[in-house]
N, C-alpha and C positions, 0 to 999 in steps of 0.2 A: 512578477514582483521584480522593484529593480535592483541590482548588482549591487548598486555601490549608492552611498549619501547624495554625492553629488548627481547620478543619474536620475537618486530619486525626486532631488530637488529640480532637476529641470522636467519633471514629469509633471511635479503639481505645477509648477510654474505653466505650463502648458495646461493647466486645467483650470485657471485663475482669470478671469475676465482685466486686464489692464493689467498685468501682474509687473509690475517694477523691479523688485528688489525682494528676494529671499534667502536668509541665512541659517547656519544655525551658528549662535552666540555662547562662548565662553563665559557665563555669569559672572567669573570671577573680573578678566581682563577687558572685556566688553568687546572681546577682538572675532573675527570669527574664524569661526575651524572650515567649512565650507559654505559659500556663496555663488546666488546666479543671478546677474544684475541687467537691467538694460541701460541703469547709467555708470555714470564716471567710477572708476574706482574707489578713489578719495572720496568722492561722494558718498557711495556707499559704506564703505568704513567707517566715517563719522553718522550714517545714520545709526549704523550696528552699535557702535560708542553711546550716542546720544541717549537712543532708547534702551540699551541693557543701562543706563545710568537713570533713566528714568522707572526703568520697574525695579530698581535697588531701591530707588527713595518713595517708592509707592509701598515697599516693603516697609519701611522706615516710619512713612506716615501709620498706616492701619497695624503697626506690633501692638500697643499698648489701646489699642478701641476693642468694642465689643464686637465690633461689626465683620472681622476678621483674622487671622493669624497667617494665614494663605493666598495670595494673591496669584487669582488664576491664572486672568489672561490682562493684558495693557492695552489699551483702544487707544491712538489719539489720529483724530480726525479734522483734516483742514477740509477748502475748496478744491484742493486739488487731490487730495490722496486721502489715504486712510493704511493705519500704520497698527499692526497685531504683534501682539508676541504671547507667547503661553509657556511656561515651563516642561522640559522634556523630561519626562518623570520626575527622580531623585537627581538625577544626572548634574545637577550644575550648571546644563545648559539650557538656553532657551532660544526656540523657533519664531522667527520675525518674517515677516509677512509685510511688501511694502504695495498698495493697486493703487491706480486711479482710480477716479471715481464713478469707472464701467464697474465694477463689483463693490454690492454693499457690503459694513459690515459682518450682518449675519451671516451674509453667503462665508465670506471668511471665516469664521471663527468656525463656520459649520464644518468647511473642507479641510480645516488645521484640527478639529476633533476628531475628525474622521481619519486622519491619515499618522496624528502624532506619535502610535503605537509604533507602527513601521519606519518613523526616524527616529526613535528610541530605537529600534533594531537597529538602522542600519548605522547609530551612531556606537551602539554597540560592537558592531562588529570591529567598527574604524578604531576604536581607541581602547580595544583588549589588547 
């Protein structure tokens, strides 16, 4: 198991077919507390901004429908990438996930349920 957040996010990132950009995001500031990128920095920060801005107003949208109260996970998908995020537990924060488009989907959302438990830990450990 690994050490520390940031080990572990380059671990899955090593286990992500085209893996771009993974963080994990401050819900509230949209800033991140730990990232591992293959592009630009700036870049990166504004996708972390972008998309915890996008699952706040997807919150926004589905509060008052029948169809939800809880919004799991955030998909948005171009030509070029495909862009995850899931919430980490109660935590406030949420796990972003940025590939090209060598890994589907599914394959994502599979490897980010599978492993969300353990960046709940080790996000735990990082901000007791």
């Amino acid at each position: 198991m690994s050490g520390s957040l940031s080990e572990l996010l380059n671990e899955l990132a090593d286990q992500l077919p085209g893996c771009l950009h993974t963080s994990v995001i401050d819900g509230q500031t949209g800033l991140a507390l730990v990232s591992v990128s293959e592009v630009d920095a700036l870049d990166a920060a504004g996708t972390d901004a972008y998309h915890n801005d996008l699952y706040r107003l997807s919150e926004i949208a589905l509060r008052d429908t029948p169809v939800s109260a809880q919004v799991n996970d955030v998909v948005l998908s171009s030509d070029e990438g495909t862009f995850v995020s899931i919430p980490i537990g109660k935590s406030g924060y949420r796990w972003l996930v940025v590939t090209g488009r060598d890994a589907t989907v599914g394959f994502v959302q599979a490897l980010m349920r599978k492993h969300v438990a353990r960046i709940g830990d080790s996000l735990n450990t990082l901000t007791e």
